[in-house]
KOLTORMAR-955446 format. One record per residue: residue in three letters; x, y negated, z negated of N, C-alpha, C in turn. Coordinates in steps of 0.02 Angstrom, whole numbers, plus 50000, padded with zeros to 5 digits. Atoms other than C-alpha are relative to their C-alpha. Layout:
+------+-------+-------+-------+-------+-------+-------+-------+-------+-------+
: code :  n_xx :  n_yy :  n_zz : ca_xx : ca_yy : ca_zz :  c_xx :  c_yy :  c_zz :
+------+-------+-------+-------+-------+-------+-------+-------+-------+-------+
:  ALA :     X :     Y :     Z :     X :     Y :     Z :     X :     Y :     Z :
...
+------+-------+-------+-------+-------+-------+-------+-------+-------+-------+
END
This chain:
+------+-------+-------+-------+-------+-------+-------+-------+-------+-------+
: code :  n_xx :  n_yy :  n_zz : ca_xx : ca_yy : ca_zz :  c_xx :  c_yy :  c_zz :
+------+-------+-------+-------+-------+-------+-------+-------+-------+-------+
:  UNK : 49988 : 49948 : 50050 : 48408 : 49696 : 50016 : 50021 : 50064 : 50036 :
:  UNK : 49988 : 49930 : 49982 : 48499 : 49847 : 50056 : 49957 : 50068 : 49982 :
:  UNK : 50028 : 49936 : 49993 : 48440 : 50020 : 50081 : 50021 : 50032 : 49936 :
:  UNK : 49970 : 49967 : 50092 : 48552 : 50079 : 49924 : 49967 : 49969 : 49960 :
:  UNK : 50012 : 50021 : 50064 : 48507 : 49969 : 49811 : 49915 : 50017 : 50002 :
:  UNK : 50080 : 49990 : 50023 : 48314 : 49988 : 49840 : 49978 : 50067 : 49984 :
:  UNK : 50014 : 49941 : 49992 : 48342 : 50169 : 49864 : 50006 : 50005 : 49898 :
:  UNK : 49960 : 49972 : 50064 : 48434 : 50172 : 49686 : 49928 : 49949 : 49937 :
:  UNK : 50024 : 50041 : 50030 : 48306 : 50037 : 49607 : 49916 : 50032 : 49998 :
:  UNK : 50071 : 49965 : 50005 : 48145 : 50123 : 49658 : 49996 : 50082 : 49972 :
:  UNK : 49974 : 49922 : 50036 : 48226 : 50304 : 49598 : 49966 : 49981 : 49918 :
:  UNK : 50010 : 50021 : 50098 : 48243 : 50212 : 49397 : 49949 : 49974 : 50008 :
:  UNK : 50064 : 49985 : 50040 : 48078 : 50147 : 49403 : 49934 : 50044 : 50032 :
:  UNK : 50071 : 49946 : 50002 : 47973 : 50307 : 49470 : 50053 : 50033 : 49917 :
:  UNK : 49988 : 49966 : 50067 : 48096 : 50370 : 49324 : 49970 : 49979 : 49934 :
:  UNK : 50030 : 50031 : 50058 : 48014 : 50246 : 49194 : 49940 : 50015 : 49999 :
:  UNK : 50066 : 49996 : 49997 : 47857 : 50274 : 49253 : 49973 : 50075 : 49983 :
:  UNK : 49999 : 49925 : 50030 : 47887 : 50482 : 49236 : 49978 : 50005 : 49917 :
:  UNK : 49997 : 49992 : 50079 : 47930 : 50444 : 49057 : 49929 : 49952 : 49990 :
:  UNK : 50053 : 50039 : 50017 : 47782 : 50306 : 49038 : 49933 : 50061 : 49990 :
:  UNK : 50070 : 49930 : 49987 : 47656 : 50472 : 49103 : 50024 : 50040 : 49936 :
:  UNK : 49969 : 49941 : 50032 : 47761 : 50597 : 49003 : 49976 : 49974 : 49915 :
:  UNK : 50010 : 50035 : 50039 : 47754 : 50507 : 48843 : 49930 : 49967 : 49956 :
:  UNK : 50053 : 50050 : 50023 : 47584 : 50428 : 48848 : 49948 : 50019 : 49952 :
:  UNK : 50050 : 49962 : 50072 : 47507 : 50545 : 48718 : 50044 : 50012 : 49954 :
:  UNK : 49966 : 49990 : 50033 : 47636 : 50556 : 48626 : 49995 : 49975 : 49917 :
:  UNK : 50018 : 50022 : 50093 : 47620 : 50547 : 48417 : 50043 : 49939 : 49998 :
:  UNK : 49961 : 50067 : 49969 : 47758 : 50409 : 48452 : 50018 : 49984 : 50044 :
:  UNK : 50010 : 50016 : 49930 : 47720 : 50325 : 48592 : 50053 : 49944 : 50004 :
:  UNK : 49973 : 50045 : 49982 : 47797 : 50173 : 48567 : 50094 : 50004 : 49990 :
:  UNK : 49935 : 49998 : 49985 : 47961 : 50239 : 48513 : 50040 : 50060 : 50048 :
:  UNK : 49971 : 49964 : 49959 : 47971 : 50377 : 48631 : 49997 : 49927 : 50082 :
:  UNK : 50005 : 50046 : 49929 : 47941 : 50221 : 48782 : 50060 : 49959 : 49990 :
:  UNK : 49942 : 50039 : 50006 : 48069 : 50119 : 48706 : 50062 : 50033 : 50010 :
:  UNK : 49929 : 49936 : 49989 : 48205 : 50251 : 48710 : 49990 : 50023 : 50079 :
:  UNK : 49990 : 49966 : 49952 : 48160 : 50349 : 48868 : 49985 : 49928 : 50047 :
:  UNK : 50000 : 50027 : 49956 : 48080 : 50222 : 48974 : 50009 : 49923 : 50016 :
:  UNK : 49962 : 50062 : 49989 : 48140 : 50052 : 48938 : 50063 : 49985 : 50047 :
:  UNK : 49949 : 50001 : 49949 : 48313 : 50102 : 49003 : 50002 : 49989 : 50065 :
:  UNK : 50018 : 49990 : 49918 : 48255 : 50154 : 49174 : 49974 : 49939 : 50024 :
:  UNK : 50035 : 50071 : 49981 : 48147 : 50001 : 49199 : 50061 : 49945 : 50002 :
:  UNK : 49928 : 50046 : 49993 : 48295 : 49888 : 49160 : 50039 : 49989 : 50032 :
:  UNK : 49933 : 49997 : 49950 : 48413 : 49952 : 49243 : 49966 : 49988 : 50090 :
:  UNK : 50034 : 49993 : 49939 : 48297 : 49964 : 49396 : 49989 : 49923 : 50024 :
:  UNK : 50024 : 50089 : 49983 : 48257 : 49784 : 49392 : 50086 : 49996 : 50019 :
:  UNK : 49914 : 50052 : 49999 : 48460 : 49740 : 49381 : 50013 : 50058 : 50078 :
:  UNK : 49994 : 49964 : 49944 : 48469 : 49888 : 49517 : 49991 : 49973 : 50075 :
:  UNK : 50023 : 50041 : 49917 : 48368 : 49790 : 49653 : 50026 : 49938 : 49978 :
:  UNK : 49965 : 50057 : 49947 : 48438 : 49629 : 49637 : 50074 : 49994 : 49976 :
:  UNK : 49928 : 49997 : 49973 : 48608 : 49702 : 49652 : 50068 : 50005 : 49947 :
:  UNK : 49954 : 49961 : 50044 : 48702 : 49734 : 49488 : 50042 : 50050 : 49989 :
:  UNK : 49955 : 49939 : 49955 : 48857 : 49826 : 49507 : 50000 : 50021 : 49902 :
:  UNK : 49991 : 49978 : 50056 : 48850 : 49843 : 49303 : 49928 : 50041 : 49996 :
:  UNK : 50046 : 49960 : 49996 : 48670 : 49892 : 49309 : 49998 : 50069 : 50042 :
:  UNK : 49992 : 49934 : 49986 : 48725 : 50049 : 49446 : 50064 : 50029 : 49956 :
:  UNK : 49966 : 49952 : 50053 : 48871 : 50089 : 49323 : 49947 : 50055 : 49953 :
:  UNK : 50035 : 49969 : 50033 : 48755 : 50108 : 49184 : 49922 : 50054 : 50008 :
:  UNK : 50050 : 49912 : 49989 : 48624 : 50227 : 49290 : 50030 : 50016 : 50012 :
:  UNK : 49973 : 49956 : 50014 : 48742 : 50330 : 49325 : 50021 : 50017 : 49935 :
:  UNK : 49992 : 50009 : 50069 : 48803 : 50331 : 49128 : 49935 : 50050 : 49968 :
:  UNK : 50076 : 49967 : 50020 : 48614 : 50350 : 49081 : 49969 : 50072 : 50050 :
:  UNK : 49996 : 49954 : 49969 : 48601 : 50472 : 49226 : 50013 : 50066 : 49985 :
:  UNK : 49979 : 49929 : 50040 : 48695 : 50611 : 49149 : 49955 : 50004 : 49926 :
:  UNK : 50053 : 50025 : 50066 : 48581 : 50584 : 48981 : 49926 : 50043 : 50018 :
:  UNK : 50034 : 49998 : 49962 : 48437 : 50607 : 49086 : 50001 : 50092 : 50025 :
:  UNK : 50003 : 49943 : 49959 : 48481 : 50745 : 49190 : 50026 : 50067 : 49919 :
:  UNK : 49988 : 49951 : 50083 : 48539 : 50852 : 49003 : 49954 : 49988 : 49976 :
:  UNK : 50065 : 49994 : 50056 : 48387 : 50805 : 48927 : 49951 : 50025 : 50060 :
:  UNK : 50046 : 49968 : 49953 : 48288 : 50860 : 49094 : 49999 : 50089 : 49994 :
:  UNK : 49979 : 49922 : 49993 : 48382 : 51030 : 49082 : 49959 : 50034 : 49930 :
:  UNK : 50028 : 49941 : 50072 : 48344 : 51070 : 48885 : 49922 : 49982 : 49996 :
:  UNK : 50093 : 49997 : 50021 : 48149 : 51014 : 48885 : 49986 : 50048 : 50054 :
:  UNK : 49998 : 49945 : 49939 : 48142 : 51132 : 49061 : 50000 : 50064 : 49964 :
:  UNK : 49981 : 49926 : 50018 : 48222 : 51271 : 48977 : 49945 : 50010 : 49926 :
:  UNK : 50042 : 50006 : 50059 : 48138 : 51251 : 48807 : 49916 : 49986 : 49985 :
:  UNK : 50075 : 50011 : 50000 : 47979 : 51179 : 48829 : 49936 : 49993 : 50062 :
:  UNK : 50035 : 49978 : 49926 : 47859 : 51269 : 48955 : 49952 : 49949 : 50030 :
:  UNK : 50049 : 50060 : 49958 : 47711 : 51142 : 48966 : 50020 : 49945 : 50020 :
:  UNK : 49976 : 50085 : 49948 : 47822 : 50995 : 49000 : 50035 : 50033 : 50045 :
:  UNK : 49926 : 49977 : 49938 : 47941 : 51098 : 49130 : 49947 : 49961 : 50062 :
:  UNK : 50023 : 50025 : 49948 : 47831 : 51003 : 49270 : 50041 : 49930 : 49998 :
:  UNK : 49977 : 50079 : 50022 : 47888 : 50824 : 49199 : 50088 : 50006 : 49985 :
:  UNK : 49916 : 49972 : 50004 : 48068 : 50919 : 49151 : 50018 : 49987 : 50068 :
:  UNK : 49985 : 50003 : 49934 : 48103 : 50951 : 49337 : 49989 : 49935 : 50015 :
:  UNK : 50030 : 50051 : 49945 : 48040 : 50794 : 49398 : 50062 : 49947 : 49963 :
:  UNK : 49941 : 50062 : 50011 : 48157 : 50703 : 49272 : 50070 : 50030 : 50018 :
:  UNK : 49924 : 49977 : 49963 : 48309 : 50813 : 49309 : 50015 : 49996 : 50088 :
:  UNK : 49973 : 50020 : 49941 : 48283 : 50778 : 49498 : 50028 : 49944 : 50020 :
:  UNK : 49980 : 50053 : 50025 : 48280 : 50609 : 49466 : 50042 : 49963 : 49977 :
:  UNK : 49910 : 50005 : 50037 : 48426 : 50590 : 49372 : 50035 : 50023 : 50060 :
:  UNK : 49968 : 50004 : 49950 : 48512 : 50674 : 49503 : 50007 : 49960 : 50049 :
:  UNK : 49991 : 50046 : 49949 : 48456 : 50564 : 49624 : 50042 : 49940 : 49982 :
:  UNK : 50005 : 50059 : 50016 : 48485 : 50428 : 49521 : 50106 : 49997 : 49988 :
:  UNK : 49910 : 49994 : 50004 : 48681 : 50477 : 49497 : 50032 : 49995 : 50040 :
:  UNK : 49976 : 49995 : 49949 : 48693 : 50514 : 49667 : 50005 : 49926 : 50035 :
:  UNK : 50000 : 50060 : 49993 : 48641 : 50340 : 49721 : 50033 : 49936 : 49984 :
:  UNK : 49966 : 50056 : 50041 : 48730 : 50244 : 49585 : 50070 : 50045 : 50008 :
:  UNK : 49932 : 50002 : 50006 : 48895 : 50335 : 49623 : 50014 : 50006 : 50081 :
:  UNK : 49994 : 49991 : 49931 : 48881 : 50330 : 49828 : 50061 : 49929 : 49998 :
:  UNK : 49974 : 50065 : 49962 : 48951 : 50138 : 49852 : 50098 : 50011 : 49961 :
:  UNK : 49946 : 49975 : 50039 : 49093 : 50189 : 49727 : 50049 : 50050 : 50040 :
:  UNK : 49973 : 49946 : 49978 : 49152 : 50350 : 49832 : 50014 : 49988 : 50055 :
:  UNK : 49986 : 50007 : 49935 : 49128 : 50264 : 49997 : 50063 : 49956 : 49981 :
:  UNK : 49922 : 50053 : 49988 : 49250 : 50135 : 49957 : 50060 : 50035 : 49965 :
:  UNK : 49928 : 49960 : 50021 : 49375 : 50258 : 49863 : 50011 : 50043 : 50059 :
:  UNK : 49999 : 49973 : 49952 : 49369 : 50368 : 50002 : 50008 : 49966 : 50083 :
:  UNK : 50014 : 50017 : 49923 : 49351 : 50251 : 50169 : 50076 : 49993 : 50016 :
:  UNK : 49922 : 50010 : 49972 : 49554 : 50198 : 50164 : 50025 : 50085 : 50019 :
:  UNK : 49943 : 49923 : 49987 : 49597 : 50398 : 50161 : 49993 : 50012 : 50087 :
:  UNK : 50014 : 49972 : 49924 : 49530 : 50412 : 50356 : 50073 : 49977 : 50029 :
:  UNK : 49934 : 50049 : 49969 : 49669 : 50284 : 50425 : 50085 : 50002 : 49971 :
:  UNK : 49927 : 49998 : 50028 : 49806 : 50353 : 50303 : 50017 : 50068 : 50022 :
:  UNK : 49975 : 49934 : 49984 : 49815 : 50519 : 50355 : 50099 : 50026 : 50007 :
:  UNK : 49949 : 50005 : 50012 : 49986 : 50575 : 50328 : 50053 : 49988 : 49958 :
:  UNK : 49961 : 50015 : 50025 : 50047 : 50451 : 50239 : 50045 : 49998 : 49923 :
:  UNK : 49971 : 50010 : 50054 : 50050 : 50490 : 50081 : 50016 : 50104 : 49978 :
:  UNK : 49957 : 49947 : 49985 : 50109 : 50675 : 50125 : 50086 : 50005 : 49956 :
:  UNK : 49918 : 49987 : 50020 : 50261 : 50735 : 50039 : 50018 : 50067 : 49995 :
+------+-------+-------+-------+-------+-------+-------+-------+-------+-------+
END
């Protein structure tokens, strides 16, 4: 197992598990877990063993994530601990799921230098 993928697989589920904590008093528990932290878990499983559709869709869900990290942060003071933690998260989790993507759009430009100059 690669370093990415476990990196990117253990990111989405401390993220499920954020929302599992976050959530767990919640007046609707079961449909705030199904919405926030089902995703993460999911994808995390398809994450580690190697789903190139499962890192599409965290990145996808990623941005989601990291906008809903920002307005409970800004808006709601007693969760801004669990805010931050999911907007880092998300970041990470974007950053991770769009690395293998950027290396390979990016690795031919070293060896072309030049050539596509005009």
């Amino acid at each position: 197992m690669s370093a990415a993928r476990l990196a990117l697989g253990a990111t989405l589920l401390a993220l499920a598990a954020l929302y599992a904590a976050w959530f767990h008093d919640d007046r609707d528990r079961i449909a705030a877990l199904l919405v926030f932290a089902l995703p993460p878990l999911l994808l995390g499983i398809g994450a580690l063993r190697g789903s190139a559709l499962a890192r599409f869709w965290a990145g996808v869900f990623g941005l989601f994530w990291f906008s809903h990290g920002v307005m409970a942060a800004w808006s709601d003071p007693p969760q801004r601990a669990y805010a931050w933690a999911e907007l880092l998260l998300a970041l990470l989790a974007i950053g991770l799921a769009s690395a293998p993507g950027l290396r390979a759009r990016f690795a031919g430009k070293r060896g072309d230098k030049g050539r596509d100059a005009s």
